[in-house]
Each structure stands twice: as C-alpha cells, then as structure tokens.
C-alpha positions as CSV (number, residue, x, y, z in Angstrom):
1,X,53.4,-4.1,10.7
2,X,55.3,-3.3,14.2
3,X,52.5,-1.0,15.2
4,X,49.1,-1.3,16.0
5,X,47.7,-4.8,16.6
6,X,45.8,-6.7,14.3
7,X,42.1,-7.5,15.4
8,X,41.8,-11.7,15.3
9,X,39.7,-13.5,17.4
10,X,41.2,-13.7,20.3
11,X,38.3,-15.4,21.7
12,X,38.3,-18.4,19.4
13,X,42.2,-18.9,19.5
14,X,42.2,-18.8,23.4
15,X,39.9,-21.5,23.7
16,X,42.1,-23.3,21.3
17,X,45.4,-22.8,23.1
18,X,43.6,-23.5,26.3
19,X,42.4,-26.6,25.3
20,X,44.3,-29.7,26.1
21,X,45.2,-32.4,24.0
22,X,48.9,-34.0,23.0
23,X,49.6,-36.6,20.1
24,X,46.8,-39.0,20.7
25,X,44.7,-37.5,22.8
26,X,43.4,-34.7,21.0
27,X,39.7,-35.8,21.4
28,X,38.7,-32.6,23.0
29,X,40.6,-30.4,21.1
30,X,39.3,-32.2,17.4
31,X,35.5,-31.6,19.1
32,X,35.9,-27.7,19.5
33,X,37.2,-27.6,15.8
34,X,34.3,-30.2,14.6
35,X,32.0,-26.9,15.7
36,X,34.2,-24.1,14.4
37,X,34.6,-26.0,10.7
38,X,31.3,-27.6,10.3
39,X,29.5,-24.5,9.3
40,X,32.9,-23.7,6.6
41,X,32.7,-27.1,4.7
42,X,30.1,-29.0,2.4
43,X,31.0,-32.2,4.4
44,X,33.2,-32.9,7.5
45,X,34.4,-36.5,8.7
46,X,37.3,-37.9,11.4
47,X,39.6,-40.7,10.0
48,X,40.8,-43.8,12.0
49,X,43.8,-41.5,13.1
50,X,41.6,-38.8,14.2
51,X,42.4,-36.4,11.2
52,X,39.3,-33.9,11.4
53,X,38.7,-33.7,7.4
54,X,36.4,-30.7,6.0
55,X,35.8,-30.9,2.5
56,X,34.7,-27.3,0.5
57,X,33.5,-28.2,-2.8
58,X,34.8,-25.7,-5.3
59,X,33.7,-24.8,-9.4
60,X,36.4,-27.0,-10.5
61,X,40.1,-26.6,-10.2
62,X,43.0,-28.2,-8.0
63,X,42.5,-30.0,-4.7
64,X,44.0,-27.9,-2.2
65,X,44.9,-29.5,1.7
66,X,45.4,-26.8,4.1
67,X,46.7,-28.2,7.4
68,X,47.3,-27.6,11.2
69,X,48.0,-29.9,13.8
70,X,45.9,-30.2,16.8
71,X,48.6,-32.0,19.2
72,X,50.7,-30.0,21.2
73,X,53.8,-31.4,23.3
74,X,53.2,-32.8,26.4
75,X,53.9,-35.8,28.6
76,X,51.9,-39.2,29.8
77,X,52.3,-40.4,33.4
78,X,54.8,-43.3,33.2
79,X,55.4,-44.6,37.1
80,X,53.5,-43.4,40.0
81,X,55.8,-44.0,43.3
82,X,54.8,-45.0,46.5
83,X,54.1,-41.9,47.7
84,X,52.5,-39.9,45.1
85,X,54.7,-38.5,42.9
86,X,54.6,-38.8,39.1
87,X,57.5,-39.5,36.9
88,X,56.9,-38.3,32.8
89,X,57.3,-39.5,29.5
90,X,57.6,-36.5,27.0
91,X,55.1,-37.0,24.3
92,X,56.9,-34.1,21.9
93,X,60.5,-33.0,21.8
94,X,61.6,-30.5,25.1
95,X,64.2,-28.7,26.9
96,X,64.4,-30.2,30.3
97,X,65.7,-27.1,31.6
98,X,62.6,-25.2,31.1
99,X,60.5,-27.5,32.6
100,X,61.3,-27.3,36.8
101,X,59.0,-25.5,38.7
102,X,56.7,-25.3,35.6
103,X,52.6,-26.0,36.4
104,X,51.0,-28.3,34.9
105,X,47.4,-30.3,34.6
106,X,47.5,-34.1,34.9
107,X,44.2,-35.3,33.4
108,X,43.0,-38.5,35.5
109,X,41.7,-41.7,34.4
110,X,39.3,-41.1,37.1
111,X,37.5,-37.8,35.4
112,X,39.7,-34.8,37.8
113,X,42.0,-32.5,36.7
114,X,44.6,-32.4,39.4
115,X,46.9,-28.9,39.1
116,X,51.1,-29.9,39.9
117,X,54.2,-29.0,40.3
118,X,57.4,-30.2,38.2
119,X,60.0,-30.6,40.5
120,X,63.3,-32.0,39.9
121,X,64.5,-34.6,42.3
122,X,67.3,-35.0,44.3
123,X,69.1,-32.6,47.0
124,X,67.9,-28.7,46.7
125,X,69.6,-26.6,44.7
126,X,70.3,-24.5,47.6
127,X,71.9,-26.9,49.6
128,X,74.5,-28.3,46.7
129,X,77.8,-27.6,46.8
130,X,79.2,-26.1,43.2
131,X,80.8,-29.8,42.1
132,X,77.4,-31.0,42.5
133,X,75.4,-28.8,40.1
134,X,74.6,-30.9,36.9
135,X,72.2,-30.0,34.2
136,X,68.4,-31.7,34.1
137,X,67.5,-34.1,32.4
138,X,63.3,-35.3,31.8
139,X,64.5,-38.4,34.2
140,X,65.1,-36.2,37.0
141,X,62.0,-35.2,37.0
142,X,58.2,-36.1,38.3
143,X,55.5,-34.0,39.1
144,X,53.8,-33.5,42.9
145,X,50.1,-33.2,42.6
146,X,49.7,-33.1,46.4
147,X,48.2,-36.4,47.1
148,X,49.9,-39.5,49.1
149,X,50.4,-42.6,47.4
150,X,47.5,-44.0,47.9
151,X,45.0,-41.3,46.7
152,X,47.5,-41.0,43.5
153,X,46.8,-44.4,42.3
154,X,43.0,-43.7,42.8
155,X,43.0,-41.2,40.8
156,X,45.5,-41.4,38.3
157,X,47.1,-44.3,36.4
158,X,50.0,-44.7,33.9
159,X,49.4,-43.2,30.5
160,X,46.9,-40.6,32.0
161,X,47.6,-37.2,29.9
162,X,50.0,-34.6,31.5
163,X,49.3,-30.8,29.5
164,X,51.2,-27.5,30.6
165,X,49.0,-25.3,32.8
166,X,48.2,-22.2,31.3
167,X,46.2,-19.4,29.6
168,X,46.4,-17.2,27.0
169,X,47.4,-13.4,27.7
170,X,48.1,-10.5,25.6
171,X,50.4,-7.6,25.7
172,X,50.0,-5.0,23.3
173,X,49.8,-6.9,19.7
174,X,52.0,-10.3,21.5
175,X,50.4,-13.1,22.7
176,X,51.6,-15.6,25.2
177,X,50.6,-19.1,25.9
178,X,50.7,-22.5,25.5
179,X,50.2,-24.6,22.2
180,X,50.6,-21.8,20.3
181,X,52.1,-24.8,18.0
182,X,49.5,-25.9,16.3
183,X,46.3,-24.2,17.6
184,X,47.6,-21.1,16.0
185,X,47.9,-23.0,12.7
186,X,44.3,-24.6,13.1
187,X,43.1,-21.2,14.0
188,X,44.5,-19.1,10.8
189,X,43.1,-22.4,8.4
190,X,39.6,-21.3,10.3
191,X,39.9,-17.8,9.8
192,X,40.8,-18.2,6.1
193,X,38.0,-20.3,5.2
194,X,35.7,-17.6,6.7
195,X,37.8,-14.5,5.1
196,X,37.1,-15.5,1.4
197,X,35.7,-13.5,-0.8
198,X,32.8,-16.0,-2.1
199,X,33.2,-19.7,-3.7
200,X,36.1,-20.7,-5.1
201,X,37.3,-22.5,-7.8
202,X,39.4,-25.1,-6.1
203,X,38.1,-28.0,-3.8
204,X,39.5,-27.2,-0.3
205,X,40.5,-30.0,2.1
206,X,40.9,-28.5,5.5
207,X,42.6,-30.8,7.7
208,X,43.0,-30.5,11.3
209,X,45.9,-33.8,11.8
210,X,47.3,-35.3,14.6
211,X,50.1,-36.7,16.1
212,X,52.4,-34.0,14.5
213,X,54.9,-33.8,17.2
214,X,55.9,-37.5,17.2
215,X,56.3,-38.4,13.5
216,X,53.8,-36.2,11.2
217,X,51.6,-39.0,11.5
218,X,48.5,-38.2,11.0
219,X,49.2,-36.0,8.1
220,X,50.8,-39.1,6.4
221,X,47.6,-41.0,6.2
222,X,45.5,-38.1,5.2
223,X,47.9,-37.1,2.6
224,X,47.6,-40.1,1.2
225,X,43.8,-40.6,1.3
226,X,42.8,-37.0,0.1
227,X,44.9,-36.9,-3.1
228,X,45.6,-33.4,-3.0
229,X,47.2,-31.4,-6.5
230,X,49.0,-29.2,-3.7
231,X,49.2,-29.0,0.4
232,X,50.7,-26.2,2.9
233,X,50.9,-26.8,6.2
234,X,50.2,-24.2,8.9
235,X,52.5,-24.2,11.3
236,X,55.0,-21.7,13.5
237,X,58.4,-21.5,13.0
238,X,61.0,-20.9,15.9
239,X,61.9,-17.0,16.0
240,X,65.2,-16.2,17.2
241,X,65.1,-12.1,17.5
242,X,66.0,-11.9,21.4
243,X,68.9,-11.9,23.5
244,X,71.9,-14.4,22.9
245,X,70.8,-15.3,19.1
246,X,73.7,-15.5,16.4
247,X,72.4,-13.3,13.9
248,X,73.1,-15.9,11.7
249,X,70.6,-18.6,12.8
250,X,67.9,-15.7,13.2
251,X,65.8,-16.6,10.4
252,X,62.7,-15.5,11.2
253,X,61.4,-12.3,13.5
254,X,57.9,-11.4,15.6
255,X,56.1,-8.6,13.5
256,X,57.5,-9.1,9.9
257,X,55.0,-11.1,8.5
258,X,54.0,-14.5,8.3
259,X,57.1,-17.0,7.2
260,X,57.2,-18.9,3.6
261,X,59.4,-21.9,4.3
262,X,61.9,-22.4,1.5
263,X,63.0,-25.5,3.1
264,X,63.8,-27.5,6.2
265,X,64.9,-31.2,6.8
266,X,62.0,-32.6,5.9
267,X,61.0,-30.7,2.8
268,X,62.2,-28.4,0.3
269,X,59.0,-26.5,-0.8
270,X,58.1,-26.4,-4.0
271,X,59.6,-23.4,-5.9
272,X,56.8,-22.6,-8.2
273,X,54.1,-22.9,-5.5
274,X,56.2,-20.2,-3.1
275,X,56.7,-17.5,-6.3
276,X,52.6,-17.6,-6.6
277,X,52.2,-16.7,-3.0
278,X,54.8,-14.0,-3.0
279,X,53.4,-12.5,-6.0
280,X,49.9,-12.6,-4.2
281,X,51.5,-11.5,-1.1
282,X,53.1,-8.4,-3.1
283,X,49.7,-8.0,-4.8
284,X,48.3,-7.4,-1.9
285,X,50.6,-5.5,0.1
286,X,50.4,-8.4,2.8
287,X,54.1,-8.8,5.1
288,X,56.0,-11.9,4.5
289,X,59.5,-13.2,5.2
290,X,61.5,-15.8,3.8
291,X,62.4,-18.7,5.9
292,X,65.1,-21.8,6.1
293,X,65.0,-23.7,9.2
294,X,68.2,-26.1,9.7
295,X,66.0,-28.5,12.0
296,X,62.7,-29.6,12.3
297,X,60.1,-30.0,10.1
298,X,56.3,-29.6,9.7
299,X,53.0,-31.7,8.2
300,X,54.7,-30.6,4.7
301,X,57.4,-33.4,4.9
302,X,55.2,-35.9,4.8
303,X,52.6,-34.6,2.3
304,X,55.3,-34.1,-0.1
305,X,56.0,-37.5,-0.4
306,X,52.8,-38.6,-0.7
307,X,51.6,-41.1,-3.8
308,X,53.5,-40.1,-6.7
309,X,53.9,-36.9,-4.7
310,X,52.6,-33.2,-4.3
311,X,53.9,-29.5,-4.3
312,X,53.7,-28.6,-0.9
313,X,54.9,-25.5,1.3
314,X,54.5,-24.2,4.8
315,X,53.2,-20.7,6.3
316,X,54.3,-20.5,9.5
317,X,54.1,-17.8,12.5
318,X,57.0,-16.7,14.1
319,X,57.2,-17.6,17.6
320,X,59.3,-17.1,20.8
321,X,60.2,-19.6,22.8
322,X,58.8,-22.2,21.1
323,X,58.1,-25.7,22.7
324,X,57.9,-23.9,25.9
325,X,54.5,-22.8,28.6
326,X,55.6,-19.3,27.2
327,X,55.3,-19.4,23.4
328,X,55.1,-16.1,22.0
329,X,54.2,-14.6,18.6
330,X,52.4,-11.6,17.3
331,X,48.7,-11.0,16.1
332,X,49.7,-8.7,12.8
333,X,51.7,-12.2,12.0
334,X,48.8,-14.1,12.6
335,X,46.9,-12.3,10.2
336,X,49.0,-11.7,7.6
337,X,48.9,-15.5,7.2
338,X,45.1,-15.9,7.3
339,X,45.3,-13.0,4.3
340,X,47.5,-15.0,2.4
341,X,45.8,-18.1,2.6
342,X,42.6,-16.7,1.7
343,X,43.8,-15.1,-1.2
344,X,46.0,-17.8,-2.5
345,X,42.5,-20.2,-2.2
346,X,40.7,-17.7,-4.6
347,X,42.8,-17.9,-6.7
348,X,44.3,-21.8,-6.5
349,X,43.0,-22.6,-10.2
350,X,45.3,-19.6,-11.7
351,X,48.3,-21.0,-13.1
352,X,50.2,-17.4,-12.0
C-alpha cells in the first residue's frame, strides 16, 4: 500500500498532534479525548494518575485493554536567568542535536503562551575556531522567549510546561508533525472503536495512559486495576528506511503496513496472541510487518507484568524521525492498524 493514500481523519488526529501536553500535564490533551470516547464506551472515568478509562461492555468474552499514551516528550522550565532566558529539563528521552534553533511554546503559569527559540549558548558557531566545535548537550541549552528578566518571571515560573511548536502537514499519503508518539496511537484506538462492525463479544477497556515517556507509568496502575485477559498497546515504532541506516537495524519501513512487535526490552509479546492477528491480518488482506526493536519499549512492558500477568502485544506505526518536531509516518499505515484492531475486537472471544 505505497500508492494512493488512505482516507483517516485528518481532522481529528491534527487536533490531537496539535494539542499540547507532556508526562503530567496532559490535562488538555485527556479533555479532547474525554469528547472523542465518550460517545464509544458504556462508561468513561479518569484515575488518580490521569488514565482516561472507557469501558465497552461486550456479550461476554475476554477483557481486552487497548492503549495509547497521551504524553508526548517535552521539557519543564527549570531556572529562569536574570535576563530572561530559560534553561530546560527534558521531560522524555531526546537528541540534543536536533533541538537548536527548533520553536517551541512555553505554557505560562500566568495563562500566555509565549512562542521561543532554542538556542544553544556560548560563542556562535560562526565565530569558533575548528578545536572549539563540541557536540550539544540539553545543558547548553535554554530557550529565548523575547522578554527581559523581569517580564520572564512575571509570566513564567519553574516547572511551567515547554511543548514543540508545531502543526500537522501532509504530503501526498505522509504526515509530519509533532507527537505523532502517542496521539497517533490514541487516534487509531478511536478509529477502531468506531470501525466495528456491531457489538462485540469481548469487554473493551480503552485506555488513553499517561506518563509513557518517563517510566510506562500510568499504564502500570491501570493495568493493574482493569484486570485485563489480554492488552496491546498502540504505539509507533522508529522506522529506519532513509539515508545512513544499516540495513540491518532497519526493522520497520513507512507504507508496509502497521508493525506487530515480536519483542523489545521491555516485553516479549506473547506468541499465541501475534499468530491470531496475523491470521486475521491475512484474512483480511490488511499490510503488516514484523518487528524487533533492540531498545525502547511501549505501555506493553508494563501490562505484561501485571498481577499474575497478561498476554500482551504492541501495534505500532512506523515513523521517521521519531522523538523529533518532524515525526513522520504514513496514513495507509495508520489505517491498516485501525483495520486490525477492529477486526481482532470482533473477534477477541475466538480462540483462533
């Protein structure tokens, strides 16, 4: 599926990616999915971690957890200096060199937005000699949001949420944007609940978690609170089909279908859970591709081990550039994920 792009709603996962929200902060991102899920689910509720829990009451068979994460990386303002500039604390794993002369939003204590500029500090690159080039780390940086010191510390204080400034664009059947990771894997748990064919029978928990990027937090407690008989996370998966990549380490590519994780560091997924989605996936002619990532890790680790502990696995969508302003991925991926979700729910309480 290299051709013509799928139709998704582009709409919906826009306002997704364009909201803003990292690990602990994802109040305004958990509202706009409290509105998209509601109507989907008999009954909806937020735990004391902020887990946004819909509950789809099925004709018996296995509780199934679906789950994306609504955090995406980002920083917190950690010191303001004396004259205005901002100095970061990555909430989320980066790599500093991406991040100079990236924009970004800092969200005030005060109630503004104020639109900066990472800068790296120290003498201009154009005025160093060779011996003095070094590579960037997040301590060189701060962030200039073009007030004095003064005005800074009326508006913004330390701990106030620092978010990548962009929006979401399309080129032919690739999208760019922030946050792909998760809003992508909240958007295809939406999408499936509203693709199936008619009630299932399987109870569906679909769980929108937090704090994914610093520990898998959220979906530890939910886990562990929703009993499921068997989870898969919805995630994205680094893709490494571009210039420079070993062959080797490309596991994944944009266009071949929507990943099954065989394992990663955090979880190997349960063997007997993948061969019923492939066989579905074959069923129903929908693109997949096997996937092993040697780092990293999704909600799955921690749902595995949960209780006496659960069959999990993870979909995920290939993506470009991932932990970047730039991530990249493909819409016929998206949906072949949302397909296989929504066909794997109706039929959950098969045993094949």
């Amino acid at each position: 599926m290299t051709g013509m792009a799928a139709t998704i709603n582009l709409e919906l996962l826009k306002r997704l990616c364009e909201a803003h929200g990292v690990a602990g902060r994802e109040d305004s991102v958990r509202a706009l999915v409290h509105e998209e899920l509601e109507p989907l689910v008999d009954d909806i509720s937020t735990d004391a971690l902020g887990n946004l829990i819909g509950v789809r009451r099925g004709n018996g068979g296995p509780r199934v957890l679906i789950a994306g994460h609504l955090d995406e990386i980002g920083f917190l303002v950690k010191h303001i200096d004396a004259d205005g500039f901002l100095r970061l604390q990555p909430v989320g794993g980066f790599d500093p060199s991406r991040l100079p002369a990236q924009r970004v939003i800092v969200h005030g204590f005060a109630g503004g937005r104020h639109r900066g500029s990472i800068g790296v500090a120290g003498k201009p690159i154009h005025l160093q000699t060779p011996g003095e080039v070094k590579p960037v780390t997040i301590d060189d940086l701060f962030v200039d949001i073009g007030l004095n010191g003064e005005q800074a510390h009326a508006q913004v204080e330390v701990g106030d949420m620092v978010t990548f400034d962009r929006t979401l664009e399309t080129s032919g059947n690739y999208i760019m944007t922030k946050s792909l990771d998760d809003r992508v894997g909240v958007f295809i748990m939406l999408e499936a609940l509203k693709a199936l064919a008619g009630p299932v029978q399987a109870e569906v928990i679909a769980v929108a978690t937090t704090q994914e990027e610093v520990g898998t937090r959220g979906a530890m407690t939910v886990a562990w609170s929703q009993a499921p008989d068997i989870a898969i996370a919805l995630d994205i998966t680094p893709a490494g089909d571009f210039p420079g990549a070993p062959p080797e380490f490309v596991a994944v590519k944009l266009g071949a279908g929507v990943a099954l994780k065989i394992m990663d560091v955090t979880a190997i997924s349960d063997y007997a859970l993948n061969q019923r989605l492939r066989r579905i996936a074959d069923a129903e002619g929908i693109p997949y591709q096997l996937e092993i990532l040697g780092r990293g890790g999704t909600d799955a680790g921690v749902m595995q081990r949960s209780r006496g502990g659960v069959p999990v696995t993870a979909l995920s969508v290939p993506v470009r550039y991932a932990h970047t302003p730039n991530e990249t991925c493909s819409t016929n991926d998206i949906q072949a994920a949302i397909d296989l979700v929504a066909r794997f729910l109706e039929r959950a309480h098969l045993s094949a």
